[in-house]
C-alpha positions, 0 to 999 in steps of 0.5 A, a space after each residue: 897275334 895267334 890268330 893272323 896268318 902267316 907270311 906264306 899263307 898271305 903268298 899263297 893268298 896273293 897267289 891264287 888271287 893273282 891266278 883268277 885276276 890274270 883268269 879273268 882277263 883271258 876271259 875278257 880278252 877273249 869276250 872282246 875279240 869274240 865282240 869284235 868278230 861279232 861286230 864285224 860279221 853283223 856289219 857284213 851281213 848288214 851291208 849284205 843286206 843294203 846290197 842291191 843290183 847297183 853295188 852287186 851282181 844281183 838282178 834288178 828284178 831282185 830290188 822289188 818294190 824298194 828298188 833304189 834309184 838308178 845312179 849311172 856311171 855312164 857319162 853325159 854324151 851330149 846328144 839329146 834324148 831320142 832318135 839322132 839326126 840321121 838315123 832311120 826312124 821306126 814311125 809308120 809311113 804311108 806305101 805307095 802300093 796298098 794291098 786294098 784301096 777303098 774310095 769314100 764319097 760324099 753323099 750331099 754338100 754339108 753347106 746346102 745338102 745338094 747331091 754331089 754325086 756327079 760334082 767334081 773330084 777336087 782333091 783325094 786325101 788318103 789315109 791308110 791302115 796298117 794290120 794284119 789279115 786273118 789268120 789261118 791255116 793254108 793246106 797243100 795237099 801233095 799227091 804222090 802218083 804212082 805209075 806203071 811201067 812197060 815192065 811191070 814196075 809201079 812207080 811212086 814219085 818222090 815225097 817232098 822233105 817235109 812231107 814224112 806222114 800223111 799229115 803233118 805241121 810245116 816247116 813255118 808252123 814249127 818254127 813258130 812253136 820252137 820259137 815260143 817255147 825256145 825263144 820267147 820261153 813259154 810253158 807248153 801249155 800257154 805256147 799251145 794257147 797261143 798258137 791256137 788263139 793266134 793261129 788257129 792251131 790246136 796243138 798238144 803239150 806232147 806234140 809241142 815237147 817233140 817239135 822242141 826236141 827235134 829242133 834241138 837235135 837239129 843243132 849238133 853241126 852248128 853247135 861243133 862249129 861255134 865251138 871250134 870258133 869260140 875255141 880259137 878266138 883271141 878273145 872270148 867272154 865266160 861266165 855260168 849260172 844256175 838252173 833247176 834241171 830235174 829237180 836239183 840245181 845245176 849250171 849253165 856255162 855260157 861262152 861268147 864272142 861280139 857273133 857267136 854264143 854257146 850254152 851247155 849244162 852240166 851238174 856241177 859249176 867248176 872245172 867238170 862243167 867248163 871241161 864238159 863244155 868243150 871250149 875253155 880246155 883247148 882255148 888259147 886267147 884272153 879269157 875275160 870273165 868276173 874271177 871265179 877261181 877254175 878259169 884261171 887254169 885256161 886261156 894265156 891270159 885273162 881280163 876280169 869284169 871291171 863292172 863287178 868292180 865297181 859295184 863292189 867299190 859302189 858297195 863300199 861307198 854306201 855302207 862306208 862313205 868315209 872310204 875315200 880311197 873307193 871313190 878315187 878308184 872308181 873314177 880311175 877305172 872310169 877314166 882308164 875306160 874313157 881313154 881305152 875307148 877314145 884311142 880304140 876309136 881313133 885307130 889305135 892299139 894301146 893307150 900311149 906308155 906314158 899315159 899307162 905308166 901314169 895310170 898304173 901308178 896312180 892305181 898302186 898308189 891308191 891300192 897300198 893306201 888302202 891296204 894300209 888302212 885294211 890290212 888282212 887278219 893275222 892267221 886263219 881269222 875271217 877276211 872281211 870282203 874290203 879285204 878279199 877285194 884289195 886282195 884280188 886288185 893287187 894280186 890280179 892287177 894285170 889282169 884288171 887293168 889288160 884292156 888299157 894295154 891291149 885294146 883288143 880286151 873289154 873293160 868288163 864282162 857284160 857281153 856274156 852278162 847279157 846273153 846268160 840272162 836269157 837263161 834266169 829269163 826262161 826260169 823265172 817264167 816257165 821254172 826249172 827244167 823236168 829233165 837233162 834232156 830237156 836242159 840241153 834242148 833249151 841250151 842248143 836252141 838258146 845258142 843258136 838263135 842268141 847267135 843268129 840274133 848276133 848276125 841279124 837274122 830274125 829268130 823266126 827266120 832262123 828257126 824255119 831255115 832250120 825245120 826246112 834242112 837248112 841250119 844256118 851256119 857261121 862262116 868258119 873261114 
């Protein structure tokens, strides 16, 4: 017929028709990986949003009024709960020396109301009360003479230390407000409230900021001490956190051994701040922190928070509980800690080569089959956080596991943990710092009494050593 097309119109038809199929699959191909892509990203963000401070590192006070309950990896100790059998109680006593004593008679019999007034004394039950007198200000007035010489000379006699001006708070007074706002991280204003409701002392914000001030100028010695000593530790604990310092976020890094701590601020997180810091880049020992990538350019070795481990596996687990491989990990963890700590108390200095052999291969073991089943994305494509973890296990297996070998190195980082929080503490109450000043005020006072409270000295106690000239110190030899 005249009208049908040719063979070569038909081909090239066939053609074009091949060209926008094979156009169409590219499309869908590229729709479904974008799905998958997609998919993945919102079950991150769904699992992000299940996370709590059980599977993260966020604080409990984040949980808010849906805070889960608690799942303690801790292990049944077998002690019943309360104070155990030869440790001293804190229940209040009788003294044997009261301050006051007040006798109470009886006035008439209560069986024939008779006066008693000159019966015998039987028996004296006594029943004492414990509290606090009132309290007030003590002035001493000191009264520098001035005399006159032979010669013609007056002399004026030697002004005690803490006499500077003809009025002023002592050493005690001051303490007690370094105390409240350095310590227990009270605002001015309610500091200011607090010394006058309970002490009688009116004092102002500003009077307030410069005793605070001058408290932390006070600290220059001790802080070089502890950071010399903290420098040359085997083992020491790092981690850092944000602040609000004029502003603008800026981070605290902390440094801490089981007797020492030591806080400085610095406007950025990684290595400006750590160097800043004056620890990390002459330290030598075995740094223990949770990863973060610049502390791996200090210390000899490292020891990284195995407590951040398991709440990333904890994580896992809740989102995905088919994921068995976690749950095995976990409990290897746990028993390779269990272990440490059972040959660190009897004497020992490693967990036994044939125990450790067994525990590493039992650890690769569970690594590869889980890599297996999560294997890292071909080129430049997302790593989903399973991935980053396994990959941080395997790469960084010694130094997950270097507390098993050296008994001397922590399961986990949470020395530090515990020390840093006082700083989200102090913002959470009192806010942000106004300026740097004022930030590095707030670290030396912290460094000073989280160390002192190290060796048991009573942080008020401390504090007034100090505005009386006598910064304590720690023992450098």
């Amino acid at each position: 017929m005249s009208g049908s097309p040719s063979v070569e119109q038909l081909l090239g038809r066939l053609a074009r028709l091949e060209t926008a199929l094979a156009g169409k699959d590219a499309l869908i191909a590229e729709r479904d990986a974008r799905i998958e892509v997609l998919t993945a990203r919102v079950a991150e963000l769904e699992a992000l949003l299940r996370k709590d401070s059980r599977t993260s590192s966020k604080p409990p006070s984040s949980d808010g009024l849906r805070k889960p309950p608690p799942r303690s990896r801790r292990e049944v100790s077998g002690r019943s709960p309360g104070k155990q059998p030869g440790e001293p109680g804190v229940t209040l006593r009788q003294v044997d020396n009261p301050d006051r004593v007040i006798v109470h008679r009886p006035r008439a019999c209560r069986g024939c109301g008779a006066s008693l007034r000159r019966a015998p004394v039987t028996s004296v039950e006594t029943r004492q009360v414990f509290d606090l007198p009132q309290v007030r200000l003590d002035v001493t007035e000191h009264r520098l003479q001035h005399r006159a010489c032979r010669c013609g000379t007056v002399t004026m006699a030697q002004a005690p230390a803490s006499t500077g001006a003809p009025v002023q708070y002592g050493p005690r007074v001051r303490a007690i407000a370094s105390y409240l706002v350095g310590y227990q991280h009270l605002p001015y204003q309610r500091a200011g409230e607090t010394l006058a409701d309970l002490l009688g002392v009116s004092m102002s914000a500003g009077t307030l900021s410069t005793i605070v001030t001058q408290t932390g100028e006070g600290l220059d010695e001790f802080l070089a001490i502890v950071r010399d000593l903290i420098a040359a530790a085997p083992v020491a604990h790092f981690d850092e956190t944000g602040l609000r310092v004029d502003g603008k976020l800026a981070w605290v890094n902390a440094a801490a051994t089981e007797n020492l701590a030591l806080f400085s601020v610095h406007p950025n997180r990684g290595h400006e701040g750590m160097k800043a810091a004056g620890i990390l880049p002459v330290f030598t020992g075995i740094a223990v922190h949770d990863g973060f990538s610049p502390y791996r350019a200090y210390g000899t070795a490292h020891q990284l928070c195995n407590a951040h481990h398991l709440r990333e596996l904890a994580a896992i687990l809740d989102t995905q509980p088919t994921q068995t491989w976690a749950a095995d990990l976990s409990r290897l963890l746990a028993e390779i800690n269990t272990m440490a700590r059972y040959a660190r108390t009897h004497g020992a200095d490693t967990i036994s080569p044939r125990l450790l052999a067994g525990y590493r291969k039992r650890y690769d073991s569970l690594l590869a089959y889980a890599h297996a089943l999560h294997p890292p994305p071909a080129g430049r494509e997302a790593r989903s956080s399973i991935v980053r973890l396994l990959a941080r296990l395997r790469e960084h297996a010694d130094d997950v596991l270097r507390f098993a070998y050296n008994l001397a190195v922590p399961f986990d980082n949470n020395l530090v943990e515990r020390d840093i929080r006082m700083v989200k503490l102090r913002q959470k109450i009192s806010g942000g710092l106004r300026t740097w000043t004022g930030a590095h005020t707030f670290c030396a006072i912290r460094s000073y009494l989280t160390t002192t409270r190290k060796h048991g000295i009573n942080a008020l106690d401390a504090l007034t050593q100090l505005h009386t000239g006598h910064t304590w110190l720690p023992q450098t030899s």
